[in-house]
N, C-alpha and C positions, 0 to 999 in steps of 0.2 A: 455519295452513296449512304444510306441507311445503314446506321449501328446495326449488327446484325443482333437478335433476342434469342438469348442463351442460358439451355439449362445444362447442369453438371451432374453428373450421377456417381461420379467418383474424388474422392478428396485429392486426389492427385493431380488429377484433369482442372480441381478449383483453383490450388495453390499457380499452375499454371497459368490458367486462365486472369486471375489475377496478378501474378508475376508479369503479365503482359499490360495490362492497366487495364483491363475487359471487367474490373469490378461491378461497374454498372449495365452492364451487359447484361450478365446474369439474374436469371429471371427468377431459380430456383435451385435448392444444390440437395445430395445426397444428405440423411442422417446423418452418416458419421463426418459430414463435413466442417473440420474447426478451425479451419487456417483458410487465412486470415480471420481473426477473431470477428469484422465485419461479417462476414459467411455466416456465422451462428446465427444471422437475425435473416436472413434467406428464407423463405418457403422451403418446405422439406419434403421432395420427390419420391421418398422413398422411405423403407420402414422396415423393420428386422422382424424375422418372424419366430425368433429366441430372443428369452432374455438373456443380455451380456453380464447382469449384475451376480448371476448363478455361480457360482464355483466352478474353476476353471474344469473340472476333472466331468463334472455335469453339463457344461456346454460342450465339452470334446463331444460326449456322449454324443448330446442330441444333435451336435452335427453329423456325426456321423449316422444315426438313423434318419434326420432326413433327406442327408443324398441318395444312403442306399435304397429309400423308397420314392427318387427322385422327385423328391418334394423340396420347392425354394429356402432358401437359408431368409432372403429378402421380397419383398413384394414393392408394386407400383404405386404410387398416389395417381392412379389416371384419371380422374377427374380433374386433379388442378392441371396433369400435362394437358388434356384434353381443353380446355380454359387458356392453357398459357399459349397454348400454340406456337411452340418456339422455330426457331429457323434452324436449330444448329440444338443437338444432344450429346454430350461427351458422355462416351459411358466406356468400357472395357470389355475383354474378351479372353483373361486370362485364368481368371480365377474362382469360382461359382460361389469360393467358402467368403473369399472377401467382400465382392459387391453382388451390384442386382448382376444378374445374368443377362448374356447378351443376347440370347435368344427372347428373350421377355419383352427387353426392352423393344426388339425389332417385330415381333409377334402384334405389338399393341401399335406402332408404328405403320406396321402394314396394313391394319384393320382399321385404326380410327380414322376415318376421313378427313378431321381437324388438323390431322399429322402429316398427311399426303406428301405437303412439299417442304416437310423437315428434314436436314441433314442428320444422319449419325455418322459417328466417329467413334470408330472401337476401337482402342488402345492397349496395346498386350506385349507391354517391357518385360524383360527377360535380362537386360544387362544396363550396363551405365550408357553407354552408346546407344542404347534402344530409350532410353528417359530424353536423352539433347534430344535426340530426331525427334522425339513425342512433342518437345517443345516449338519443333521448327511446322509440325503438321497440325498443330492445335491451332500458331500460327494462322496458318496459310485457310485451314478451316473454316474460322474465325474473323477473317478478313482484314488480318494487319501480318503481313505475312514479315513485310521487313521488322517489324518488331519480334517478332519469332526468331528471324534472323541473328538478330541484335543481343537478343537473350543467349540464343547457344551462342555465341563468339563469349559473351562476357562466361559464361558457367566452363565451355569449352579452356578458358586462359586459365582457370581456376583450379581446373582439376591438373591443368597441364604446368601449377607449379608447383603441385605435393605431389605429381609423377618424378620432376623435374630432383628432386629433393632423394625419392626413395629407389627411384628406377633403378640404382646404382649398388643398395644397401646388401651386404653377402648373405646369408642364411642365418649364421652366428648374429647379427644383430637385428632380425626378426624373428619376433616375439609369437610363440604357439598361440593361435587364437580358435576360443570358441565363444560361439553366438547362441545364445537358447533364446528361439521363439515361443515355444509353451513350454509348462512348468509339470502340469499334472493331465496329461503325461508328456511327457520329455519330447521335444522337435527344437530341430538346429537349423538355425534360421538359413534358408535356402537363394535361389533365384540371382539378385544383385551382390547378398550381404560377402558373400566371400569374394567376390570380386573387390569390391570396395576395401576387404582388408587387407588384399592383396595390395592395392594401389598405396594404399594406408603406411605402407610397410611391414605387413605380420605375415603371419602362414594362418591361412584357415582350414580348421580342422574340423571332420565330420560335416560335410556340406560338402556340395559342389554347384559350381559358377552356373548359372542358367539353368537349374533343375529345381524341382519343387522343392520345399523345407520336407523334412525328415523326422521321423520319430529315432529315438535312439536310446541307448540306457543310459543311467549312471556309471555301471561299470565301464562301455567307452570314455566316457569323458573324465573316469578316474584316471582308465589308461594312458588316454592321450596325453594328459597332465597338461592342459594350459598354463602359461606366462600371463595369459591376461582371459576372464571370464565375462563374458559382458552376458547381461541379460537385458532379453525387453519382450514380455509377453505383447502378442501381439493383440495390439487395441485396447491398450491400457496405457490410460499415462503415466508418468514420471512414479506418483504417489502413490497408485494402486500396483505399478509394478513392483516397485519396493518391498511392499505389502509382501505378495509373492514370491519375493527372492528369499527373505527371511525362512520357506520353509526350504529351504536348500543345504541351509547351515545346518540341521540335524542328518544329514544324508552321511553314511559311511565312507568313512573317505576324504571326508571335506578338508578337515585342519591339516593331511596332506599335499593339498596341490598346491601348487606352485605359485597360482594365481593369490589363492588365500595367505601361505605366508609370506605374502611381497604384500601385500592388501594391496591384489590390481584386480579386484572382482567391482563390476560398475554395472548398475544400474542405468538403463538408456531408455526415456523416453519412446515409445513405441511408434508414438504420432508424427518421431521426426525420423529414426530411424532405418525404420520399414518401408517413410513417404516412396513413391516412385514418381514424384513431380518432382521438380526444381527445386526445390530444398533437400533431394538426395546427392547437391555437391553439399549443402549445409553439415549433411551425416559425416562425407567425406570427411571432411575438415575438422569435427571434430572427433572421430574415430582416429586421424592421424596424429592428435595431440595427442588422447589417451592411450599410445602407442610410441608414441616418443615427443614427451611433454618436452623435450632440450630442443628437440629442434622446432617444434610447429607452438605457435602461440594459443591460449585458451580463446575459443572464437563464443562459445556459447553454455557458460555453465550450469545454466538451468536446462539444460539438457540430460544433465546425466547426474547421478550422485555415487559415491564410494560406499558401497554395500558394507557395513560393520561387520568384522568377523565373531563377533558375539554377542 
């Protein structure tokens, strides 16, 4: 049987897709696709239609004026899909702010004649359980199903031995945890992330499991008073997150929390974080160390940095 010719539209669907060994598969991958660092040399399917370089407080903006004038956050490269004419399109259907939309992608699909006998696959995780299965359908998609297979058992043992570790832990030795997805203005990262810290061993605060990320104030998060601060603007990495946490430190309040005078406020790469491929056990594992360095070993330090309290 013929390799099937495969484009990705989403960096999650890539990291997969190549988690499986389909690297050469791939015909084409999203913008923001950077993992595997091979992926960056990929044809680029897709294209933002803000710029990301803006100040966070000015892309909040303009995303939010152009949903509510339902105008795309992303656009198509349909000429190179039109050209590539792929077998198989991973693209999502959960989010409109993160990737292309899935109405777009299927609009151009149903019209281009070139497209007729391409597969889409829409992908729209919501939990850790919904990222394996995404692995086992990308999979079977894909046309290597037992290697789908083979992948969730090995990510499946992984997660099931830092459950293995915390499933047990009482309340008193879990750590208050908040996650901030944007900075200017304030959202607490949503969807997987509190579940992940729940497994992690913490309590996650202001979020809830399976629901979108959230605006919220300073004042809650003075309230709550986290044990441990983790930050990771979303779609920023490691560096320019940083960047951004720095203006956190003048915020009223700060040299009070808990997190601050323990210095467990952490800076988290965003790109690994937030993934919702296969590299969201990678998050796991390291969210469980930065949560209880005695028991879980350092698996990935250039993932994340200790935010300086001044």
């Amino acid at each position: 049987m013929r390799a099937k010719r495969i484009v990705s539209l989403l960096p999650s669907a890539t990291e997969i897709l190549c988690a499986l060994g389909l690297q050469e598969s791939l015909l084409a991958v999203s913008h923001e696709c950077n993992f595997p660092p091979a992926a960056a040399c990929k044809p680029r399917a897709t294209f933002a239609c803000i710029d990301s370089q803006r100040g966070s407080s000015e892309i909040d903006d303009e995303v939010k004026s152009r949903v509510h004038a339902g105008q795309p956050l992303y656009g198509l490269n349909e000429t190179l899909l039109r050209e590539l004419a792929p077998d198989l399109i991973v693209t999502q259907d959960q989010c409109d702010v993160c990737a292309i939309r899935y109405e777009d992608v299927r609009n151009l699909a149903q019209t281009a004649p070139e497209l007729a006998r391409t597969q889409l696959l829409a992908l729209n995780p919501t939990s850790l359980d919904d990222v394996l299965q995404d692995v086992r359908r990308v999979g079977h998609a894909a046309g290597v199903p037992e290697r789908g297979r083979e992948l969730f058992d090995i990510l499946r043992a992984r997660v099931n031995r830092i459950d293995d570790v915390t499933k047990s832990l009482p309340a008193s030795k879990r750590p208050r945890v908040v996650c901030i997805e944007w900075i200017e203005p304030l959202m607490t990262a949503g969807n997987w992330i509190p579940e992940l810290i729940e497994l992690a061993g913490g309590r996650s605060g202001l979020a809830e499991s399976g629901k979108h990320s959230r605006y919220v104030t300073w004042s809650q998060i003075v309230e709550f008073n986290p044990d441990v601060l983790l930050v990771s603007p979303c779609g920023f990495d490691l560096q320019r997150g940083e960047r951004k946490a720095r203006n956190l430190i003048e915020l009223p309040g700060w040299d009070n929390l808990e997190a601050v005078r323990s210095g467990r406020v952490f800076v988290v790469d965003s790109n690994l974080l937030l993934s919702s491929g296969s590299r969201m056990v990678d998050s796991l594992e390291v969210l469980a160390h930065l949560l209880h360095p005695n028991s879980f070993s350092e698996v990935s330090a250039q993932a994340y940095s200790r935010l300086p309290i001044r």
